[in-house]
PQR file of N, CA, C, O and H, with PARSE charges and radii, in Angstrom:
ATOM      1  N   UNK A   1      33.990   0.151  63.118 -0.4000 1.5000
ATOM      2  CA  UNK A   1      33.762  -1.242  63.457 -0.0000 2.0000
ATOM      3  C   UNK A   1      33.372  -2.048  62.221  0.5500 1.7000
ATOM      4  O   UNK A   1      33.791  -3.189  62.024 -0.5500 1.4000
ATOM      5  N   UNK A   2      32.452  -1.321  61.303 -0.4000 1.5000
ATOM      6  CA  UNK A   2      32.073  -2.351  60.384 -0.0000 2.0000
ATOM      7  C   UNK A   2      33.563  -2.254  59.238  0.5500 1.7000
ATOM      8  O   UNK A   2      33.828  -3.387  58.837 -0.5500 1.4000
ATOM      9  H   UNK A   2      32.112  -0.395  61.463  0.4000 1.0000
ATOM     10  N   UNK A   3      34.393  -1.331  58.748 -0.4000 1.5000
ATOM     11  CA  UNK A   3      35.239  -1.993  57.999 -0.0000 2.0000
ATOM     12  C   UNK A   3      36.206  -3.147  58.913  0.5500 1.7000
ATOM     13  O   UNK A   3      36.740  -4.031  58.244 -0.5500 1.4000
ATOM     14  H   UNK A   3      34.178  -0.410  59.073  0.4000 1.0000
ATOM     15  N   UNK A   4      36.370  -3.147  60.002 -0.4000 1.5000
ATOM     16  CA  UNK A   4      37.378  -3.979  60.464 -0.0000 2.0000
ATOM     17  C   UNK A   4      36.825  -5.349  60.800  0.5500 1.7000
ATOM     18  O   UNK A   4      37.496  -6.294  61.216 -0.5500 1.4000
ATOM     19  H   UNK A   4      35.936  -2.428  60.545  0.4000 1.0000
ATOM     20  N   UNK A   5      34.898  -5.338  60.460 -0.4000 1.5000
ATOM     21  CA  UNK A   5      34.399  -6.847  60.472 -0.0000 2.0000
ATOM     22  C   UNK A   5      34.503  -7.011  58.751  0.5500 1.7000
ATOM     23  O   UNK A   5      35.047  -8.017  58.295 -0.5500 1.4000
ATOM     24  H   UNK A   5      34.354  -4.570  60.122  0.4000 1.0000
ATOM     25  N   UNK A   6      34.029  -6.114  57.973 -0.4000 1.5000
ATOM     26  CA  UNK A   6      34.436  -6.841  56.490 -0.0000 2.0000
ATOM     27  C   UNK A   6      35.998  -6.943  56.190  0.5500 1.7000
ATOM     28  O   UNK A   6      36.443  -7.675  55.307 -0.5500 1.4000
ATOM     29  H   UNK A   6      33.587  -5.297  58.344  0.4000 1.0000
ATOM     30  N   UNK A   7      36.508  -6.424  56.719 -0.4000 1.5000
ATOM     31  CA  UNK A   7      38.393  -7.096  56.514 -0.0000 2.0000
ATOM     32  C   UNK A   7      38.609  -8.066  57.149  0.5500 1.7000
ATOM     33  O   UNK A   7      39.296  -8.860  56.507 -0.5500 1.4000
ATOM     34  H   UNK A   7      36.146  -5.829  57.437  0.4000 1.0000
ATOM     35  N   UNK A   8      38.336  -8.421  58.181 -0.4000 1.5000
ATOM     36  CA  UNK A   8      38.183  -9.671  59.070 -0.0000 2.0000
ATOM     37  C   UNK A   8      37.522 -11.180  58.232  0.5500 1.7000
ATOM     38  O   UNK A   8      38.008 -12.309  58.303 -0.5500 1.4000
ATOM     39  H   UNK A   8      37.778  -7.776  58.702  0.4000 1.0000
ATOM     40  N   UNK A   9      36.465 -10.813  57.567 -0.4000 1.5000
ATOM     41  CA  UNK A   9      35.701 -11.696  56.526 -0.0000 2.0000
ATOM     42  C   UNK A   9      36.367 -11.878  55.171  0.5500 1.7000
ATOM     43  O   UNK A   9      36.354 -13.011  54.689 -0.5500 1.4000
ATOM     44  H   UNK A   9      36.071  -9.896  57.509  0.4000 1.0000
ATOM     45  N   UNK A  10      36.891 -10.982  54.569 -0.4000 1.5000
ATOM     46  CA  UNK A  10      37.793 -10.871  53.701 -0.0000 2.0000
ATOM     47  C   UNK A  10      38.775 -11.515  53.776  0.5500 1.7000
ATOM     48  O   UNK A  10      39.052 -12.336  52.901 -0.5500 1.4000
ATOM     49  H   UNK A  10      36.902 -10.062  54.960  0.4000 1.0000
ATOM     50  N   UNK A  11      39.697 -11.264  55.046 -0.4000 1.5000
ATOM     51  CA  UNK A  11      40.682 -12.324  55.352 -0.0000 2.0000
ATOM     52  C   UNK A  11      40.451 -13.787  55.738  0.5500 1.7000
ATOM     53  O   UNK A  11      41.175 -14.781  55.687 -0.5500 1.4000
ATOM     54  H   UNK A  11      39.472 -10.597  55.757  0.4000 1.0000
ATOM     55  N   UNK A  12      39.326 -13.600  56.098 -0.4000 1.5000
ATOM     56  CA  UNK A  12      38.789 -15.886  56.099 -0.0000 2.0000
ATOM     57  C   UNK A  12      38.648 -15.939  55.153  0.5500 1.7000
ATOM     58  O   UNK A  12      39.470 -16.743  54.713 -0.5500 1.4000
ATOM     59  H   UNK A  12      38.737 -12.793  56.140  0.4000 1.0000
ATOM     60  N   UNK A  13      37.692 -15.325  53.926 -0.4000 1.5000
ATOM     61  CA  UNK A  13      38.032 -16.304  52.805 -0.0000 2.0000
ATOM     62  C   UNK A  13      38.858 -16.012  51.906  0.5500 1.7000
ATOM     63  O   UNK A  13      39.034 -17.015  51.214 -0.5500 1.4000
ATOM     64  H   UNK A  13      37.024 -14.672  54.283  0.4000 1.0000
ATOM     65  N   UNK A  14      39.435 -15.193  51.567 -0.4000 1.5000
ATOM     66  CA  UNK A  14      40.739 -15.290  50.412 -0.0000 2.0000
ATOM     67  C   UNK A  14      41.894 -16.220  51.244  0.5500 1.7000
ATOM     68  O   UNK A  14      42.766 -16.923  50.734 -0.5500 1.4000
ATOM     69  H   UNK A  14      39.292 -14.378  52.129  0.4000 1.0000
ATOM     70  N   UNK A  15      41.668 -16.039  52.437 -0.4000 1.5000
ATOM     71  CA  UNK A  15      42.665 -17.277  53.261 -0.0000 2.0000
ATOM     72  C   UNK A  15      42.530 -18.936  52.857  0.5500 1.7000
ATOM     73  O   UNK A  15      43.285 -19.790  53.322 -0.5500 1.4000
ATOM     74  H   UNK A  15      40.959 -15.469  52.851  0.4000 1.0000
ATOM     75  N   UNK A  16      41.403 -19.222  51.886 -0.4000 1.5000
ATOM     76  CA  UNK A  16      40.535 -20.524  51.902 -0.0000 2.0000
ATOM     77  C   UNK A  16      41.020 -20.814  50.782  0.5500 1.7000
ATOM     78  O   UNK A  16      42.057 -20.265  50.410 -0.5500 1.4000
ATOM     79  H   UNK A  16      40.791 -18.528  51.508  0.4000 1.0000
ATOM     80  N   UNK A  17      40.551 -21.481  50.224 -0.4000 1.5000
ATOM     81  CA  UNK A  17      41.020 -22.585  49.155 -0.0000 2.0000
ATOM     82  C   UNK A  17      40.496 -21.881  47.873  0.5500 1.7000
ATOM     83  O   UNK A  17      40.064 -22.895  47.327 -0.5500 1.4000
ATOM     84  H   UNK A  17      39.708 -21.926  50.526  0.4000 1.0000
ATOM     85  N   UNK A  18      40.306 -21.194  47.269 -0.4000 1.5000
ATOM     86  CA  UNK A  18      39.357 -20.584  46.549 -0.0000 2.0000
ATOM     87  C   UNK A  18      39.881 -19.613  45.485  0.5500 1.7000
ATOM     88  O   UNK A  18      40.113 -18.585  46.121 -0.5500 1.4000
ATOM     89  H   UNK A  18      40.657 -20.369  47.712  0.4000 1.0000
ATOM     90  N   UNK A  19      40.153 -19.423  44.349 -0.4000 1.5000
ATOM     91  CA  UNK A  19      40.977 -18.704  43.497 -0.0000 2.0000
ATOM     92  C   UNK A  19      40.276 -17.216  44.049  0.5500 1.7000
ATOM     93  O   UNK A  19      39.114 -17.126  44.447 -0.5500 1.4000
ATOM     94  H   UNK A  19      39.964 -20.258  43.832  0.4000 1.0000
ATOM     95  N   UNK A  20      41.149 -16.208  43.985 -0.4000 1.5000
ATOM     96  CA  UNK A  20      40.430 -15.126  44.358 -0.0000 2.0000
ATOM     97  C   UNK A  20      41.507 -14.099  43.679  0.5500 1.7000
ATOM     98  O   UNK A  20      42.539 -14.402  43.079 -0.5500 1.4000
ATOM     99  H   UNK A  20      42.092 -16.281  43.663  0.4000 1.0000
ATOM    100  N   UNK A  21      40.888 -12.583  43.984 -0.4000 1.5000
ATOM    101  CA  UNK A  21      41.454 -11.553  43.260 -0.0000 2.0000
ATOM    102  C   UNK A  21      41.717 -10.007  44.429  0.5500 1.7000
ATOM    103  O   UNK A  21      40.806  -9.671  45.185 -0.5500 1.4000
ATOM    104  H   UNK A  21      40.050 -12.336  44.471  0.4000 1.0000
ATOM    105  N   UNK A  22      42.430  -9.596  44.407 -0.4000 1.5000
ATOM    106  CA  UNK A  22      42.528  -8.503  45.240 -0.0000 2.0000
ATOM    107  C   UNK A  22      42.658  -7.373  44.184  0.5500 1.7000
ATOM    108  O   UNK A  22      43.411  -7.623  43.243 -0.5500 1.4000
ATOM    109  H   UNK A  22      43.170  -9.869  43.793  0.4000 1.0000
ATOM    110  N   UNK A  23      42.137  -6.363  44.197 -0.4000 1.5000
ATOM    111  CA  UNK A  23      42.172  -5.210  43.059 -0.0000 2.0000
ATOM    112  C   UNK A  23      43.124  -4.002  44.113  0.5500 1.7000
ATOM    113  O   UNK A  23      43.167  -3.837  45.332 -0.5500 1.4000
ATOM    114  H   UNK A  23      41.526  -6.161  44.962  0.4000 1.0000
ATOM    115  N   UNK A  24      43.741  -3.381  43.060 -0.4000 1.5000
ATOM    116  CA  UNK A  24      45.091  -2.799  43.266 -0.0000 2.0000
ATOM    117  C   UNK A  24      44.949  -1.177  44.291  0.5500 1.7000
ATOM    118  O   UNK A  24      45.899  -0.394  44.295 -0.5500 1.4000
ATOM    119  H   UNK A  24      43.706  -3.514  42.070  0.4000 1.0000
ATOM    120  N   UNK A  25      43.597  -0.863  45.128 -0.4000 1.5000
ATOM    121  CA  UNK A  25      43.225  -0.495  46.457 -0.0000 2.0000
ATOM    122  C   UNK A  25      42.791  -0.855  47.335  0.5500 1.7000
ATOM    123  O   UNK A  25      41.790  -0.407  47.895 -0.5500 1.4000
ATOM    124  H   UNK A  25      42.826  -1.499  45.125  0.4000 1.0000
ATOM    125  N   UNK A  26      43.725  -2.118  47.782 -0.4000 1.5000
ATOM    126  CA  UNK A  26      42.984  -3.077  48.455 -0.0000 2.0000
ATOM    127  C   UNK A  26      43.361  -2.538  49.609  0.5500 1.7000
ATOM    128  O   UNK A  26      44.252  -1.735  49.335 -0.5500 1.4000
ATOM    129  H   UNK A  26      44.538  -2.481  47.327  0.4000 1.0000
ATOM    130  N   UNK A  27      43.097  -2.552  51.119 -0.4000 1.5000
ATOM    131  CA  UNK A  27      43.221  -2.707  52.221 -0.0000 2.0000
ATOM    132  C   UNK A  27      44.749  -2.974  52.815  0.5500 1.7000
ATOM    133  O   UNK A  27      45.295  -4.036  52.519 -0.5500 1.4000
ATOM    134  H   UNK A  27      42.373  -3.204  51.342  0.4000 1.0000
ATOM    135  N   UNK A  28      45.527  -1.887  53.760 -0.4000 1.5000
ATOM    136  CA  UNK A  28      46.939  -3.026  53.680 -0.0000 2.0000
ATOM    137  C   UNK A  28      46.621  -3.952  54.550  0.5500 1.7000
ATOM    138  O   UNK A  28      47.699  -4.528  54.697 -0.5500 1.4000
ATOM    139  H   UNK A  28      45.084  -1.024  54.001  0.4000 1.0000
ATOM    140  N   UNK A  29      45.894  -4.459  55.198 -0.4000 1.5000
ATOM    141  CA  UNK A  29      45.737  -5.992  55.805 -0.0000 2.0000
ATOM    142  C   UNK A  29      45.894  -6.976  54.865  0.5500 1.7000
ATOM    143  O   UNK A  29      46.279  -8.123  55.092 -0.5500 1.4000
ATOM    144  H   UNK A  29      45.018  -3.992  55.078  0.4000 1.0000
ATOM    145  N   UNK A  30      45.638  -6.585  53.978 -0.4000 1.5000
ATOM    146  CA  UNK A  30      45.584  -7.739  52.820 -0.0000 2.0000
ATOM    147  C   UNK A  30      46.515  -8.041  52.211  0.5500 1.7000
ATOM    148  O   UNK A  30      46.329  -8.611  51.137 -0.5500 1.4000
ATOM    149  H   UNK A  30      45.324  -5.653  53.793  0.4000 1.0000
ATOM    150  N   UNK A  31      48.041  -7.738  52.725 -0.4000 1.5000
ATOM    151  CA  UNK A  31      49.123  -7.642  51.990 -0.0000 2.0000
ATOM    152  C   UNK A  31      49.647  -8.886  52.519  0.5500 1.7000
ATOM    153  O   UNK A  31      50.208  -9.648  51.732 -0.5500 1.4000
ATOM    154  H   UNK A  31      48.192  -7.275  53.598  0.4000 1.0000
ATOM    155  N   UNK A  32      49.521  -9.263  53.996 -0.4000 1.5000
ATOM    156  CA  UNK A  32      50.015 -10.926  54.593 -0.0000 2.0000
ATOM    157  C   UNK A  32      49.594 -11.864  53.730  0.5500 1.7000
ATOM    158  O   UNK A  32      50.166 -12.953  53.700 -0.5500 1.4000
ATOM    159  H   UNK A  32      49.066  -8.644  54.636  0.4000 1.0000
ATOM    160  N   UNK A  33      48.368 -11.536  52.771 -0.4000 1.5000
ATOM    161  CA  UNK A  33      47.790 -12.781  52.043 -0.0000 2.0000
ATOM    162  C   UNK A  33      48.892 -12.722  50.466  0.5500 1.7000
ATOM    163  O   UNK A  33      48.672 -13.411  49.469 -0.5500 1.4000
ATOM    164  H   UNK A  33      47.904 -10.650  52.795  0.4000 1.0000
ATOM    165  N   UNK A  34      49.766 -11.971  50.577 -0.4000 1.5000
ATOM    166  CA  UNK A  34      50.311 -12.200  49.336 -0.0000 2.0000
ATOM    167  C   UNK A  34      50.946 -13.523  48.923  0.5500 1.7000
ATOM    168  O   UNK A  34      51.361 -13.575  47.765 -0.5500 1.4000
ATOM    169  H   UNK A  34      49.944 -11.411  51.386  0.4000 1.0000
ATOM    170  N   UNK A  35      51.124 -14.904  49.913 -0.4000 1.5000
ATOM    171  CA  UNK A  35      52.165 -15.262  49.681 -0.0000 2.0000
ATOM    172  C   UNK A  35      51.070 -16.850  49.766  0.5500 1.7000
ATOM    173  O   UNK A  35      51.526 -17.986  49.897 -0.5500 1.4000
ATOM    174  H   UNK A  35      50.788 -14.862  50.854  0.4000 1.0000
ATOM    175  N   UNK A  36      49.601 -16.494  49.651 -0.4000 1.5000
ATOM    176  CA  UNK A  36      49.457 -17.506  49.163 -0.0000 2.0000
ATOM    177  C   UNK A  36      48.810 -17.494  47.716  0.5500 1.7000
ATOM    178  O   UNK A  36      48.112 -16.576  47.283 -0.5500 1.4000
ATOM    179  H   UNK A  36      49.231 -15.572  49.544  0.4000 1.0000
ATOM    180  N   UNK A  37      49.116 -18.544  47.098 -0.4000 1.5000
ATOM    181  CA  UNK A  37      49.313 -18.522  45.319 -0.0000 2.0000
ATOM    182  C   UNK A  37      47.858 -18.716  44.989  0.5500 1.7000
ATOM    183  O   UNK A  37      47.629 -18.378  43.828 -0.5500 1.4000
ATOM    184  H   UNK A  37      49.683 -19.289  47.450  0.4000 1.0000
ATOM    185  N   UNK A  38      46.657 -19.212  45.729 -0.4000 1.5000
ATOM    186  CA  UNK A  38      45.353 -18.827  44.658 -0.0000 2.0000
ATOM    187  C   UNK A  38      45.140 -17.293  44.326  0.5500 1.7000
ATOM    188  O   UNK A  38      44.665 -16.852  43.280 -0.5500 1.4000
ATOM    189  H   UNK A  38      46.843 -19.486  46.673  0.4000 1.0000
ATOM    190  N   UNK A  39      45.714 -16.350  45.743 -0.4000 1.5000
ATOM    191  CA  UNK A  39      44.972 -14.786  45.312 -0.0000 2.0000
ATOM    192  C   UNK A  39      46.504 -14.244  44.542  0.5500 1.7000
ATOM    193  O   UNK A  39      47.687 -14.306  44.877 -0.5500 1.4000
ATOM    194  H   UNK A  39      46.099 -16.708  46.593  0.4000 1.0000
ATOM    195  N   UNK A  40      45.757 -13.693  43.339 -0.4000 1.5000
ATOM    196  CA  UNK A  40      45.898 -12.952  42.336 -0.0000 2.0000
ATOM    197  C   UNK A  40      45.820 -11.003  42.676  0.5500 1.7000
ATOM    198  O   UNK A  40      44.716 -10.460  42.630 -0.5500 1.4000
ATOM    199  H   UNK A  40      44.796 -13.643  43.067  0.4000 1.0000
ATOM    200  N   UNK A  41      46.759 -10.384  42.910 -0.4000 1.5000
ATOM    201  CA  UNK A  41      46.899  -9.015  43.054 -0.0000 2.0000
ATOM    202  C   UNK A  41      47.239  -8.702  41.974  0.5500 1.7000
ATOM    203  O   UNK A  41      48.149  -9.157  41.281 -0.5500 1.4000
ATOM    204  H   UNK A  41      47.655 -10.824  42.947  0.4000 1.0000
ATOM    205  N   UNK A  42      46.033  -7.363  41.644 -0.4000 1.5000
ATOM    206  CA  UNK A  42      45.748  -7.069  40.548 -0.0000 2.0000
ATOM    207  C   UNK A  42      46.502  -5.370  40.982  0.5500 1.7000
ATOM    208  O   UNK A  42      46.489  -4.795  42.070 -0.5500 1.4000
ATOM    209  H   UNK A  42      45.294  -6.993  42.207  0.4000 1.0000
ATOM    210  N   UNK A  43      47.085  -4.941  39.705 -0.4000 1.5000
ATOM    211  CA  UNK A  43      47.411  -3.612  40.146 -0.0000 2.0000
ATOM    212  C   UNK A  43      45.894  -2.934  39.664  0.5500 1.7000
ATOM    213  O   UNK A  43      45.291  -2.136  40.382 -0.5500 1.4000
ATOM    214  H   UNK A  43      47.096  -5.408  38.821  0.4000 1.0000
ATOM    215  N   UNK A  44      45.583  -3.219  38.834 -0.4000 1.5000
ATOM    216  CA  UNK A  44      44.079  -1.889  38.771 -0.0000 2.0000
ATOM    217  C   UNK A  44      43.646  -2.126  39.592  0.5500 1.7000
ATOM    218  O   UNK A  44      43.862  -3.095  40.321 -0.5500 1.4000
ATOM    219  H   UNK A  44      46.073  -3.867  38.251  0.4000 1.0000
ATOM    220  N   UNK A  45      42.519  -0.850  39.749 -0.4000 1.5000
ATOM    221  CA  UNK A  45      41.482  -0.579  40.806 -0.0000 2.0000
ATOM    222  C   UNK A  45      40.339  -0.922  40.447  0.5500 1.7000
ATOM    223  O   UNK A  45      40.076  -1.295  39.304 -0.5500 1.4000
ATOM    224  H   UNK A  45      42.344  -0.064  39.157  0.4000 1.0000
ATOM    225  N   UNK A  46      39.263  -0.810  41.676 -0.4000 1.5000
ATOM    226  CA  UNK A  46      38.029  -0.982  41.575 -0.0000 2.0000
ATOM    227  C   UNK A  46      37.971  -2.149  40.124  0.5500 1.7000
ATOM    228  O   UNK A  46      38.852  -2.952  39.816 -0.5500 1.4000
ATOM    229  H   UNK A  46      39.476  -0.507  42.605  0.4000 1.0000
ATOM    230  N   UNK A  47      36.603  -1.903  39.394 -0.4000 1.5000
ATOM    231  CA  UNK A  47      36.393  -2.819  38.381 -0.0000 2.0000
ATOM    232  C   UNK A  47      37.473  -3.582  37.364  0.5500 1.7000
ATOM    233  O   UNK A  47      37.483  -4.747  36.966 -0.5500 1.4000
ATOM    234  H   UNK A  47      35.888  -1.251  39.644  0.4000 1.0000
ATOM    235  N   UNK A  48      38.295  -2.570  37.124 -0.4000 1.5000
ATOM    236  CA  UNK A  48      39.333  -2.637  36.508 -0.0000 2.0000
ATOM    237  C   UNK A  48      40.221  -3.377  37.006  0.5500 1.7000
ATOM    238  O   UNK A  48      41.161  -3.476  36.217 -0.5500 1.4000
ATOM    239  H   UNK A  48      38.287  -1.624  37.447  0.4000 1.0000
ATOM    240  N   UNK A  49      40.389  -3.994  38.014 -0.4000 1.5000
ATOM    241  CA  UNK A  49      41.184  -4.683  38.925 -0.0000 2.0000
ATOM    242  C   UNK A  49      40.912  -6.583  38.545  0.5500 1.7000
ATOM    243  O   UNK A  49      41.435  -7.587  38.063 -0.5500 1.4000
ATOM    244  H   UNK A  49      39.626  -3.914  38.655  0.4000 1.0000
ATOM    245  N   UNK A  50      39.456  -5.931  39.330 -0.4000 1.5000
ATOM    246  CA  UNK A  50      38.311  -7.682  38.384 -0.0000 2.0000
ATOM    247  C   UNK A  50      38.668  -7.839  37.563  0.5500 1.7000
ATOM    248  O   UNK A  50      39.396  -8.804  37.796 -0.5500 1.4000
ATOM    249  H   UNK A  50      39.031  -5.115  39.722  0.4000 1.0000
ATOM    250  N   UNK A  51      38.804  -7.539  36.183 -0.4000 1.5000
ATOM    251  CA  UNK A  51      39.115  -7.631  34.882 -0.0000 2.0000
ATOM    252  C   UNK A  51      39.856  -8.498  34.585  0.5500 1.7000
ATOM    253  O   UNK A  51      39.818  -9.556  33.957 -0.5500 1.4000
ATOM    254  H   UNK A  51      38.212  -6.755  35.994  0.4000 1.0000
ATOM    255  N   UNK A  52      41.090  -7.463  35.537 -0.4000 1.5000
ATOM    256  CA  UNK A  52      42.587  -7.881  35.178 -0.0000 2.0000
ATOM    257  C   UNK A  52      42.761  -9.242  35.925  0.5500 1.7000
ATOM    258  O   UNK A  52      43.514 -10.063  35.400 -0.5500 1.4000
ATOM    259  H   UNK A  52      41.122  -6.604  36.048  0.4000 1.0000
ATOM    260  N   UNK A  53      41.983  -9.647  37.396 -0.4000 1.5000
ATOM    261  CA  UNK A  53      42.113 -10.791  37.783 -0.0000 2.0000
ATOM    262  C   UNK A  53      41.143 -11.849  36.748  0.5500 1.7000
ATOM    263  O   UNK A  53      41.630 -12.937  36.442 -0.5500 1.4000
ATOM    264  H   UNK A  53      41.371  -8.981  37.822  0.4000 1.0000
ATOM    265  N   UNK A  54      40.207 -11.591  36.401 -0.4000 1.5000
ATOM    266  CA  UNK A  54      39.213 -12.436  35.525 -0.0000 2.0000
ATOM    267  C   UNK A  54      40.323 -12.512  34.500  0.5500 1.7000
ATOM    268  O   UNK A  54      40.945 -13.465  34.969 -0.5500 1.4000
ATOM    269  H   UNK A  54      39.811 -10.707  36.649  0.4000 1.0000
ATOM    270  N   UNK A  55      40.869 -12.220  33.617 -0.4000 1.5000
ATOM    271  CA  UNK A  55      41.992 -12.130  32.459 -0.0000 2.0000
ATOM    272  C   UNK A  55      42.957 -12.757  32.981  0.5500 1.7000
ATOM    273  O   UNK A  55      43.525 -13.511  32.191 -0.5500 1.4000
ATOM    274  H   UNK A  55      40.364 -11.446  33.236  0.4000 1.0000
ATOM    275  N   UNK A  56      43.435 -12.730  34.200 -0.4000 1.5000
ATOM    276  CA  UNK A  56      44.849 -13.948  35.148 -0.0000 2.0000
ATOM    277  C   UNK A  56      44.064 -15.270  35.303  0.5500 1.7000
ATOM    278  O   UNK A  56      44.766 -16.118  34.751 -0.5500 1.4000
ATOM    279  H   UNK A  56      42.974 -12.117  34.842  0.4000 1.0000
ATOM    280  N   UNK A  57      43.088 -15.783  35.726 -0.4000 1.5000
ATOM    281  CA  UNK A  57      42.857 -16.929  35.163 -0.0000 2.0000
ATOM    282  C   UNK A  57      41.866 -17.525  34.431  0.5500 1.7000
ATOM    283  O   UNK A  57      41.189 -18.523  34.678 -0.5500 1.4000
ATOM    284  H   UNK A  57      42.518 -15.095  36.175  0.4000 1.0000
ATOM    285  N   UNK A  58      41.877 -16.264  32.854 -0.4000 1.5000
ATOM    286  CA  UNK A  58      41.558 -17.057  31.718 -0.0000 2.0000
ATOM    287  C   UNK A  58      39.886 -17.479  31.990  0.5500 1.7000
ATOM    288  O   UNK A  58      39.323 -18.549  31.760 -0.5500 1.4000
ATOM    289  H   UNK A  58      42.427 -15.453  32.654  0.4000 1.0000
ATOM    290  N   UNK A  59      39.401 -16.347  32.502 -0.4000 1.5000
ATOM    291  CA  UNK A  59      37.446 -16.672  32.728 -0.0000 2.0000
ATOM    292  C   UNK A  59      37.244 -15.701  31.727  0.5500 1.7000
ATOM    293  O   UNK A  59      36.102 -15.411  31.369 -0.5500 1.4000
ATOM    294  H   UNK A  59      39.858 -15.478  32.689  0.4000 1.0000
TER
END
C-alpha cells in the first residue's frame, strides 16, 4: 500500500508544472509521464541519475 501511495504522489507532482527528474530505476508507472517536456529521464540510477538531471538543466 505504501509504494502505490508514494507513486500516486509522484505522479501529481512530476505531472505539475515543475522541472523535474526521473533517475534511470524509476517505477514503470512513470513511463506515461514521458511525454511531458519539464521531466527529464535520466538513464543513471539512484544519485547518479540526479546528477545527470541537475547537468540537463545546467544547476
Amino acid at each position: 500500500m505504501r509504494c502505490k501511495v508514494l507513486c500516486l504522489f509522484q505522479h501529481f507532482w512530476l505531472a505539475g508544472n515543475v522541472r523535474s527528474v526521473v533517475v534511470g530505476n524509476y517505477s514503470p508507472e512513470l513511463e506515461k509521464l514521458r511525454i511531458q517536456p519539464q521531466i527529464y529521464f535520466a538513464n543513471a540510477y539512484h544519485a547518479n541519475g540526479i546528477m545527470e538531471g541537475s547537468a540537463h538543466y545546467n544547476f
